[in-house]
N, CA, C and O atoms as CSV, one atom per row, in Angstrom:
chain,resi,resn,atom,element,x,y,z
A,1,UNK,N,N,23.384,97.995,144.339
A,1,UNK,CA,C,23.874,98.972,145.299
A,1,UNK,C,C,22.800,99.185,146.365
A,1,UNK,O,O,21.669,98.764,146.121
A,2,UNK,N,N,23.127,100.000,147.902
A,2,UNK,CA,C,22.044,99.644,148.692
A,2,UNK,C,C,21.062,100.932,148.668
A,2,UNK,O,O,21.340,102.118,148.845
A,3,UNK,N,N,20.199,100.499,148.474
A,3,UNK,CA,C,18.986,101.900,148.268
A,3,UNK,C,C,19.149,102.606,149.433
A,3,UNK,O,O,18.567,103.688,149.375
A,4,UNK,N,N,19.700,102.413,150.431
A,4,UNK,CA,C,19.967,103.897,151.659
A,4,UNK,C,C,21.093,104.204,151.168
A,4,UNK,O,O,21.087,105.435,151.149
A,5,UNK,N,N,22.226,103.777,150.687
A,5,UNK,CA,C,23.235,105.189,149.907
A,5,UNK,C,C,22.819,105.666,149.098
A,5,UNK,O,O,22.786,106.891,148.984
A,6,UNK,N,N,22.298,104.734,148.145
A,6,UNK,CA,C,21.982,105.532,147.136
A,6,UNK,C,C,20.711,107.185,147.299
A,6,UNK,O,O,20.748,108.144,146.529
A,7,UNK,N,N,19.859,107.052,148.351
A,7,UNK,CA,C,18.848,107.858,148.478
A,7,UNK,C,C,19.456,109.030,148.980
A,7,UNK,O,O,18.975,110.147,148.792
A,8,UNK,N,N,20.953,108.725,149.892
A,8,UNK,CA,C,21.819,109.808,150.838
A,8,UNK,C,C,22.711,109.791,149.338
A,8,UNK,O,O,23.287,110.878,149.398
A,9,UNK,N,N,22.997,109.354,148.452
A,9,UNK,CA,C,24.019,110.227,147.918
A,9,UNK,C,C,22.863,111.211,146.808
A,9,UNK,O,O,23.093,112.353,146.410
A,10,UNK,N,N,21.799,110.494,146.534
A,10,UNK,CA,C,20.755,111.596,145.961
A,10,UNK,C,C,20.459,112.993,146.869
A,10,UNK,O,O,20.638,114.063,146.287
A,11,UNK,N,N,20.056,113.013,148.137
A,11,UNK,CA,C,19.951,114.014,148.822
A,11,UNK,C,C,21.250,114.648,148.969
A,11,UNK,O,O,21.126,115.846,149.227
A,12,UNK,N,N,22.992,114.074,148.858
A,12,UNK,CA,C,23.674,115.095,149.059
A,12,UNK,C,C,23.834,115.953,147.129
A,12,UNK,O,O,23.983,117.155,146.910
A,13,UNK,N,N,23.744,114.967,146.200
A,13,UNK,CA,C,23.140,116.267,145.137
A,13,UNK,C,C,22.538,116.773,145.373
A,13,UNK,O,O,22.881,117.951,145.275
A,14,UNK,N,N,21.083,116.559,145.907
A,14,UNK,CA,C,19.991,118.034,145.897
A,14,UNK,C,C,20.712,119.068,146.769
A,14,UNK,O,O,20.657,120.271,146.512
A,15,UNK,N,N,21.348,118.593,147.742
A,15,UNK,CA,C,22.262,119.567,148.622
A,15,UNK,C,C,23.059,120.422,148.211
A,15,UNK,O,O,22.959,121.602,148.549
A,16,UNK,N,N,24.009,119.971,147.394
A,16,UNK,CA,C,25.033,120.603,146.760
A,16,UNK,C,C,24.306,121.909,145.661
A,16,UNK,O,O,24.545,123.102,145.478
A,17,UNK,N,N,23.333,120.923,145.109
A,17,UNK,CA,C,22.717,121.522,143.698
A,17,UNK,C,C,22.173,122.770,144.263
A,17,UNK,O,O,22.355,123.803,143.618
A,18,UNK,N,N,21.459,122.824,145.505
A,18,UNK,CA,C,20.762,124.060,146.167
A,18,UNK,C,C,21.447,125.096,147.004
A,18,UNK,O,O,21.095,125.778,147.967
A,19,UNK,N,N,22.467,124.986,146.354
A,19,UNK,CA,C,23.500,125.829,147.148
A,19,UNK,C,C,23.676,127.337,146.346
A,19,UNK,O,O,24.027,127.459,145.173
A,20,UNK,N,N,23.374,128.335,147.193
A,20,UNK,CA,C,23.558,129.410,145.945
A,20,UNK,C,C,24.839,129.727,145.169
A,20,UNK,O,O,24.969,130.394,144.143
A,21,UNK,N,N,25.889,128.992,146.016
A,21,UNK,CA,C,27.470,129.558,144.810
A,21,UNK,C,C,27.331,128.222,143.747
A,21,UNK,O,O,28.063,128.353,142.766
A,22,UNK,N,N,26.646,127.147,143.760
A,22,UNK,CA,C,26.195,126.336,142.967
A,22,UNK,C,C,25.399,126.889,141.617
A,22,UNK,O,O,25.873,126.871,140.481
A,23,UNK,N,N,24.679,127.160,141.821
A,23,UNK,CA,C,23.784,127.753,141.415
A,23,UNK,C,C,23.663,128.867,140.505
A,23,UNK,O,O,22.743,129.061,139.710
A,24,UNK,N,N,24.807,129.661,140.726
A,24,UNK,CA,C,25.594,130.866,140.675
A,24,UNK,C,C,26.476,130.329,139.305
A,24,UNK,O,O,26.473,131.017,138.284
A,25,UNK,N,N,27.090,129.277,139.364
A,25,UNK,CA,C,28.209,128.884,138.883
A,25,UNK,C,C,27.157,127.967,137.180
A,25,UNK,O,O,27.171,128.263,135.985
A,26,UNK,N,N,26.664,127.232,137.696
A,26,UNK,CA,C,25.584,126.911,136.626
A,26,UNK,C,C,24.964,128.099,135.608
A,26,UNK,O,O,25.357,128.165,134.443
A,27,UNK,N,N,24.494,128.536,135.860
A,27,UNK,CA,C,23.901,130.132,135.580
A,27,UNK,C,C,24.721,130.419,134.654
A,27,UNK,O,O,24.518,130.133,133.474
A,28,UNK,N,N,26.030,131.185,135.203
A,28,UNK,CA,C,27.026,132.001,134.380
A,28,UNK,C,C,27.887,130.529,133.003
A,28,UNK,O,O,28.281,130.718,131.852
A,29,UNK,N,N,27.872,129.354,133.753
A,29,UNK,CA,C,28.382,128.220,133.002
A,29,UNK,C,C,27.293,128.475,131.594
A,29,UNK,O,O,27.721,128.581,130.445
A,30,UNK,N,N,26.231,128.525,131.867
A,30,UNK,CA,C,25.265,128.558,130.553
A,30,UNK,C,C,25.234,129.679,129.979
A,30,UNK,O,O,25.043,129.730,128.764
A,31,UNK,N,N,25.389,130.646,130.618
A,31,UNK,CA,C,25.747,132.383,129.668
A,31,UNK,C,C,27.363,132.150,129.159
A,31,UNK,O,O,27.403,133.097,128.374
A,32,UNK,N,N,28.324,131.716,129.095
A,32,UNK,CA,C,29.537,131.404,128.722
A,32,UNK,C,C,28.990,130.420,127.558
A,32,UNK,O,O,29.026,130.600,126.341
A,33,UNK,N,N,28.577,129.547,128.143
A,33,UNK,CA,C,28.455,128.335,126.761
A,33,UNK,C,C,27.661,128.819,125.429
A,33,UNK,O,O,27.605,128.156,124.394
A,34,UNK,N,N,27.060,130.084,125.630
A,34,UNK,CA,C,26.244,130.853,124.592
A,34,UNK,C,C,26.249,132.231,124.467
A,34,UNK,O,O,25.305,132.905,124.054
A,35,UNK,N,N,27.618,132.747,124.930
A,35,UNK,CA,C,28.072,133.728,124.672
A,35,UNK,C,C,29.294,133.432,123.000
A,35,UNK,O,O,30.384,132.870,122.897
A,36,UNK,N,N,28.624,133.955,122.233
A,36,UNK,CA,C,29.566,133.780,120.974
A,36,UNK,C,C,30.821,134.609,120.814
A,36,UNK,O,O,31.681,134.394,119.960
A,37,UNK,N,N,30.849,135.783,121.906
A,37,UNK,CA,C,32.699,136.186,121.551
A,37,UNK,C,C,33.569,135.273,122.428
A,37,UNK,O,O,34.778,135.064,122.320
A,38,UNK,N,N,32.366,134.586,123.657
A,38,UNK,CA,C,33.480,133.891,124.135
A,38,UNK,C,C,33.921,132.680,123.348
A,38,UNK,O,O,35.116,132.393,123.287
A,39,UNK,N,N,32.793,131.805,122.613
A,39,UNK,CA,C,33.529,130.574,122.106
A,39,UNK,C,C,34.352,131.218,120.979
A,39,UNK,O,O,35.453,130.668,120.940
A,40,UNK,N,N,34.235,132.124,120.102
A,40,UNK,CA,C,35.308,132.862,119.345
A,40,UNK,C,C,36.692,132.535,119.655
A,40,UNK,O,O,37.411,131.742,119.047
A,41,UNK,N,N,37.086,133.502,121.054
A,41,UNK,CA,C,38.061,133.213,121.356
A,41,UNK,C,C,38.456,132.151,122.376
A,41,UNK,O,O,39.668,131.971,122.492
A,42,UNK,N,N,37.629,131.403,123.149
A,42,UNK,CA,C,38.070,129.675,123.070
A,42,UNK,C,C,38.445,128.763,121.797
A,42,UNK,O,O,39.217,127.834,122.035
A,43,UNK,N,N,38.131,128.869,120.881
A,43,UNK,CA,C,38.250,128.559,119.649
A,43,UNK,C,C,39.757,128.569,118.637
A,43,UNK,O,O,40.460,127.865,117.912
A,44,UNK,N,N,39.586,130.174,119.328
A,44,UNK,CA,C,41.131,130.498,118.678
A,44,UNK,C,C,42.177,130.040,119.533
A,44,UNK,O,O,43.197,129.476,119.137
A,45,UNK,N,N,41.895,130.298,120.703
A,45,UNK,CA,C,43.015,129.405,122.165
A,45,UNK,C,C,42.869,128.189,121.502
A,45,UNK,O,O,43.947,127.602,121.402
A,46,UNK,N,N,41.923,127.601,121.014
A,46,UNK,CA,C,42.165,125.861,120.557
A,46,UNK,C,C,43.251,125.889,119.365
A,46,UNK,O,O,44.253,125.175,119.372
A,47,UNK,N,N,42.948,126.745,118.404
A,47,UNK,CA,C,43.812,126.570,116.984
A,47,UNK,C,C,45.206,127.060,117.738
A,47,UNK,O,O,46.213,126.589,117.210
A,48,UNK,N,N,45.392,127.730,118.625
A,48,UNK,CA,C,46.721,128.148,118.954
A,48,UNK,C,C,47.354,126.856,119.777
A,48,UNK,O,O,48.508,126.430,119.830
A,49,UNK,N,N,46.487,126.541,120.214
A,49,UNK,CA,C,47.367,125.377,121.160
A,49,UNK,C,C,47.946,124.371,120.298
A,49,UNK,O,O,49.130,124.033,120.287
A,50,UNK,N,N,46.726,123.787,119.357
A,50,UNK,CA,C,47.342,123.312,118.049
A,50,UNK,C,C,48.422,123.588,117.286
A,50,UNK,O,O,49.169,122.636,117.060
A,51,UNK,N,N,48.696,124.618,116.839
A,51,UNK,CA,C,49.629,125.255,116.043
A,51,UNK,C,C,51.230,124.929,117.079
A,51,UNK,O,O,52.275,124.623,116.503
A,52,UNK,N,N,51.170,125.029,118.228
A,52,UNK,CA,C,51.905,125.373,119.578
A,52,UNK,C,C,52.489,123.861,119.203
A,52,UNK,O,O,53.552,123.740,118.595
A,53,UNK,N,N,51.575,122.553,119.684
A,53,UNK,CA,C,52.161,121.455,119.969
A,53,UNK,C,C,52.363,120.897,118.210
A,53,UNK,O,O,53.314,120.116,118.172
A,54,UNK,N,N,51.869,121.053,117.121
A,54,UNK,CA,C,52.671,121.376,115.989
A,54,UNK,C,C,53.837,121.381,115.762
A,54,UNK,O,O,54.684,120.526,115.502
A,55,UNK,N,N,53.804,122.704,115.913
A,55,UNK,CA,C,55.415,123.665,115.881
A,55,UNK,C,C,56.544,122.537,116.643
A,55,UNK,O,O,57.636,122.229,116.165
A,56,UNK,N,N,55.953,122.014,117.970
A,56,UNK,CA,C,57.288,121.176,118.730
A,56,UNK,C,C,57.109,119.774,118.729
A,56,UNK,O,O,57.234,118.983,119.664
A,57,UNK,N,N,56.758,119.551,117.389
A,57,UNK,CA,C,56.376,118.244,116.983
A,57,UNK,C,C,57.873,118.283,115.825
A,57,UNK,O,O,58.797,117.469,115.848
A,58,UNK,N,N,57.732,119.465,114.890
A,58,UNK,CA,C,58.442,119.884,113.899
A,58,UNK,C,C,59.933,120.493,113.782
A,58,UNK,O,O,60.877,120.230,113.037
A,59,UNK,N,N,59.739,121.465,114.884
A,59,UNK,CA,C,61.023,122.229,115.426
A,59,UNK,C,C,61.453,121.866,116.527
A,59,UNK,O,O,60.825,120.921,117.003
A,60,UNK,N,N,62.616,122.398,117.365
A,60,UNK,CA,C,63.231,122.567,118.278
A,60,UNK,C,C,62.567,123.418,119.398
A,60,UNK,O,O,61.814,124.380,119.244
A,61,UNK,N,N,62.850,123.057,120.149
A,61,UNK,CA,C,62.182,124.101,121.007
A,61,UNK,C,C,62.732,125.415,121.267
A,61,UNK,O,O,62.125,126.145,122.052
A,62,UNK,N,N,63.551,125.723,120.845
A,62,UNK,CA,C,64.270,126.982,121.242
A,62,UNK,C,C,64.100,127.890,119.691
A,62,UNK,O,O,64.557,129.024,119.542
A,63,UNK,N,N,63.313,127.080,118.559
A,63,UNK,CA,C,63.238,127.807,117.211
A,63,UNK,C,C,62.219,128.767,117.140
A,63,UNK,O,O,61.203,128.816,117.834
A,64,UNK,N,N,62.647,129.689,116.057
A,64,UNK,CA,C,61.687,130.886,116.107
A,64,UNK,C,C,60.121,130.224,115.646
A,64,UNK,O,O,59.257,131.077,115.446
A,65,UNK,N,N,59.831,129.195,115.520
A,65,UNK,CA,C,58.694,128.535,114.828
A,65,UNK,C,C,57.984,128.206,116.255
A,65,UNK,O,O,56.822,128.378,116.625
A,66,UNK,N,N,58.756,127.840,116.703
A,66,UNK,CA,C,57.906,127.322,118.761
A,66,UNK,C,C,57.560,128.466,119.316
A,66,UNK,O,O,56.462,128.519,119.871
A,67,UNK,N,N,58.604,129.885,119.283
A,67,UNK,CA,C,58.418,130.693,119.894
A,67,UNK,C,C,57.324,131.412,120.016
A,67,UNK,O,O,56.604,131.710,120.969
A,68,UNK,N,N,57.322,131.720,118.499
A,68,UNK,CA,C,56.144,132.434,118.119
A,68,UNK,C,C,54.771,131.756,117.936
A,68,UNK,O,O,53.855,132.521,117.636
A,69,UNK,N,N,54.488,130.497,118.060
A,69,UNK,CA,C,53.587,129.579,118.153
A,69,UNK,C,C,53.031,129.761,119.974
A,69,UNK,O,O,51.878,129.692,120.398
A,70,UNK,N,N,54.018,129.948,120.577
A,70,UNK,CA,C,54.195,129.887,121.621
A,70,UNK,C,C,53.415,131.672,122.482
A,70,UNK,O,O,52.527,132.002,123.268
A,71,UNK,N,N,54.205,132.131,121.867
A,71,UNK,CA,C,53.132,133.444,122.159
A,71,UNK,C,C,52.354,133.511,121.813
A,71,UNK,O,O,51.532,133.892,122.647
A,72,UNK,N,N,51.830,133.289,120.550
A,72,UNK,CA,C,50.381,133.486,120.029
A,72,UNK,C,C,49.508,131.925,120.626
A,72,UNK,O,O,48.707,131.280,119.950
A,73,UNK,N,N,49.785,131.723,121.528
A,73,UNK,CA,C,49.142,130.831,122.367
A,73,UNK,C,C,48.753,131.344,123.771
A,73,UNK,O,O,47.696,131.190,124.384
A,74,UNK,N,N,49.982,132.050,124.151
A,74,UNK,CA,C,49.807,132.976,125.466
A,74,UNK,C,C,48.789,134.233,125.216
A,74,UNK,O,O,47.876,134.602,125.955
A,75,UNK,N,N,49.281,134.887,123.733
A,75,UNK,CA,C,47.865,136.008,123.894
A,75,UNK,C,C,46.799,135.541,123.559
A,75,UNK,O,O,46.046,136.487,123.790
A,76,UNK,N,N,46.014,134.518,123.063
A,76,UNK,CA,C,45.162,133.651,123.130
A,76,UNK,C,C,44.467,133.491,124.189
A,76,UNK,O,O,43.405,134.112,124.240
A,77,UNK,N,N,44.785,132.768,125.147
A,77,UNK,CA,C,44.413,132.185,125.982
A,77,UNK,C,C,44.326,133.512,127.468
A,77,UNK,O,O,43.576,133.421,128.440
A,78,UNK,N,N,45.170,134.457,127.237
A,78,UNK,CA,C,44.833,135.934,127.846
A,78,UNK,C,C,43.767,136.681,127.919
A,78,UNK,O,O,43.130,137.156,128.858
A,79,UNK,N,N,43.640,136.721,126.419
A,79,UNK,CA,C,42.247,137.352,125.825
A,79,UNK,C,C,41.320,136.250,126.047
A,79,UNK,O,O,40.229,136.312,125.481
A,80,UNK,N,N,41.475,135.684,126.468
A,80,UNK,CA,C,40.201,134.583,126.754
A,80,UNK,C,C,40.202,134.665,128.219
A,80,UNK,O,O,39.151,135.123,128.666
A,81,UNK,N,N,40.964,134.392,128.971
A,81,UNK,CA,C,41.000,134.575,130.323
A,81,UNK,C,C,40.429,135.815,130.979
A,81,UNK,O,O,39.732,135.810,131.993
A,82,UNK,N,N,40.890,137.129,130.121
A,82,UNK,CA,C,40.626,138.553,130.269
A,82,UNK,C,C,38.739,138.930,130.163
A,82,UNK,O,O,38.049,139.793,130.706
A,83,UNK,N,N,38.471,137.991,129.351
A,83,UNK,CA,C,37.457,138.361,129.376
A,83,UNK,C,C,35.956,138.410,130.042
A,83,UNK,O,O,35.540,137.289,130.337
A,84,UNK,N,N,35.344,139.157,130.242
A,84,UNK,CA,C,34.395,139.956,131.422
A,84,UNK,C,C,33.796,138.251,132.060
A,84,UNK,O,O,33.979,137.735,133.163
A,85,UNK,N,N,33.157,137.810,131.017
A,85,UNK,CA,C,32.012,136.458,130.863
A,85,UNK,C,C,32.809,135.056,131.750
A,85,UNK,O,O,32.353,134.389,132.679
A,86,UNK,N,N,33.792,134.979,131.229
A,86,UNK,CA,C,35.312,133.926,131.798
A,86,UNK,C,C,35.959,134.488,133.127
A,86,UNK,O,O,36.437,133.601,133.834
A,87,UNK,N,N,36.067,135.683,133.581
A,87,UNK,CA,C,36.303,136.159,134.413
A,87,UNK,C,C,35.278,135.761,135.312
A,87,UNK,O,O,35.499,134.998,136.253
A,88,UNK,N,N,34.102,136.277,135.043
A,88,UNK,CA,C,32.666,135.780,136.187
A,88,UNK,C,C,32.789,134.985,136.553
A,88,UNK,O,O,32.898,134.744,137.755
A,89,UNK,N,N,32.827,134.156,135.564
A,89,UNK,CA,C,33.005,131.975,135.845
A,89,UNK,C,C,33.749,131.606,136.642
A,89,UNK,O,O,33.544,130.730,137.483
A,90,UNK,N,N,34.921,132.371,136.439
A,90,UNK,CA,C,36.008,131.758,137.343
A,90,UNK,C,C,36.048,132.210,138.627
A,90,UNK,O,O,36.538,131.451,139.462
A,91,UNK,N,N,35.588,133.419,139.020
A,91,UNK,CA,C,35.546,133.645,140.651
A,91,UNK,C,C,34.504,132.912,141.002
A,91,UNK,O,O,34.638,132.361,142.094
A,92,UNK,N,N,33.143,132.648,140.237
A,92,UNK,CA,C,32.161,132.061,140.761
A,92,UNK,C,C,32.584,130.112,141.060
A,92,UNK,O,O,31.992,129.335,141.809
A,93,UNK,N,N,33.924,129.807,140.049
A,93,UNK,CA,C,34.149,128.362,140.171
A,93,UNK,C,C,35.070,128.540,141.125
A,93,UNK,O,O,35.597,127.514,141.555
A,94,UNK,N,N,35.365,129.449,141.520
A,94,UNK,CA,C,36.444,129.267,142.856
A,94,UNK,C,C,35.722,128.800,144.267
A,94,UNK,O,O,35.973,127.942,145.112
A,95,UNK,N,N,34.582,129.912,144.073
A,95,UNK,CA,C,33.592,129.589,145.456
A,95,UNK,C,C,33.356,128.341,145.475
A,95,UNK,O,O,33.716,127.467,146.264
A,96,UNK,N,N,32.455,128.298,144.158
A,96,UNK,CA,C,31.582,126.544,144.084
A,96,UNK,C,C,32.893,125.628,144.657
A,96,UNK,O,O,32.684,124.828,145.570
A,97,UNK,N,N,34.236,125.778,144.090
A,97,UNK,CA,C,35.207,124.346,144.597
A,97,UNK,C,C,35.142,124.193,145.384
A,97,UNK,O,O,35.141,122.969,145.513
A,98,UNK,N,N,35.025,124.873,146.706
A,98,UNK,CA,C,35.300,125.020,148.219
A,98,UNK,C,C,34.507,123.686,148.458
A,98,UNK,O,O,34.973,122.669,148.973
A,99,UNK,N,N,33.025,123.893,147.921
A,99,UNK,CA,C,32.237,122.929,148.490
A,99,UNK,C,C,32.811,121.100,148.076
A,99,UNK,O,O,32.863,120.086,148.773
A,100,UNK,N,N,33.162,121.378,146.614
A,100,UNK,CA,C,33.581,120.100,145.754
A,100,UNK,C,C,34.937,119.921,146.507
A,100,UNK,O,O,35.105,118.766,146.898
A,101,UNK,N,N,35.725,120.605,146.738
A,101,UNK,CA,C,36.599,119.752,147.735
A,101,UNK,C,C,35.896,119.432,148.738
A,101,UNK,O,O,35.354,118.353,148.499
A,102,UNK,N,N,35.676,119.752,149.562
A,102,UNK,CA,C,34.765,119.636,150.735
A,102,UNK,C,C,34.505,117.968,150.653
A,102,UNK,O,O,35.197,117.041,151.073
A,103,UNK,N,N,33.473,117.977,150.078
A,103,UNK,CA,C,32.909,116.199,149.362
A,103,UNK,C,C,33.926,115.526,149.710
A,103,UNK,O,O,34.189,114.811,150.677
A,104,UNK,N,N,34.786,116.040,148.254
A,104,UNK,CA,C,35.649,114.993,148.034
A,104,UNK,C,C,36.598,114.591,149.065
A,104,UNK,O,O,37.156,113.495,149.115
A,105,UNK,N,N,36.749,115.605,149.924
A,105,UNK,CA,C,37.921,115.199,151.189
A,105,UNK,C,C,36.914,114.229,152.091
A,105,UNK,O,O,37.298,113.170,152.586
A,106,UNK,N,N,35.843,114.647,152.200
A,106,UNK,CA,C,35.050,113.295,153.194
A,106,UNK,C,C,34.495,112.193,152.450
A,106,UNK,O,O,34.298,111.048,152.858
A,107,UNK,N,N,34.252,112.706,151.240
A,107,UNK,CA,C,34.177,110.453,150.723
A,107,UNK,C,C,35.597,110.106,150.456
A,107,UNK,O,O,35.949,109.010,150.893
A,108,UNK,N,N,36.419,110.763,149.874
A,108,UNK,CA,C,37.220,110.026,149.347
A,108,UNK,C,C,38.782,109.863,150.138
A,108,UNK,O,O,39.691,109.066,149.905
A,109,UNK,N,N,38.670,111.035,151.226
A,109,UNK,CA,C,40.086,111.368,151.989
A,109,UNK,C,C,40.983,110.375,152.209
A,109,UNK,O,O,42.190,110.289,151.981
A,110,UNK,N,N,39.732,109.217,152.968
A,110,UNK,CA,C,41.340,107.920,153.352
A,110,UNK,C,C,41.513,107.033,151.887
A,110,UNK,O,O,41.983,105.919,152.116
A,111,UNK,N,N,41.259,107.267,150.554
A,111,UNK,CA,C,41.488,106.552,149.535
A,111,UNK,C,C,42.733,106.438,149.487
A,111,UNK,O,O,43.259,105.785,148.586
């Protein structure tokens, strides 16, 4: 590959990387990944999703076995969404995208 892209696509990481909603987003990514009520209930959103595609492996979809598989997948994944730590993340990954589209619309737009 030619060592002048490669040195410009190294400088547009350091670019990106030094960005404070970058930065921001890293940060809270590592307080989430070691916050233990949050993997708790990521955890349980996992066994529910399981149980979920289970259930409509087994039943019908319209059976009380999907249904209720089916909600206890929705309050799952609520209480996970709801919460303070996951909440942070996600306004902070809204900002950071701006930039990651950004990129991606100028390397990759006429693909």
């Amino acid at each position: 590959m030619n060592v002048s892209l490669l040195n410009k696509l190294q400088e547009l990481k350091q670019t990106i990387s030094s960005l404070d909603e970058i930065k921001k987003l890293s940060e809270l990514e590592e307080k989430l990944n070691n916050n233990e009520e949050v993997m708790k209930l990521a955890y349980a959103k996992d066994v529910a999703s399981t149980n979920y595609e289970d259930a409509l492996k087994h039943f019908p979809e319209d059976s009380i076995e999907v249904k209720n598989a089916q909600k206890a997948l929705h309050q799952a994944k609520l209480e996970l969404d709801l919460h303070p730590a996951v909440k942070s993340y996600m306004e902070a990954y809204k900002k950071a995208s701006i930039y990651y589209n950004k990129v991606n619309s100028v390397l990759f737009g006429d693909f």
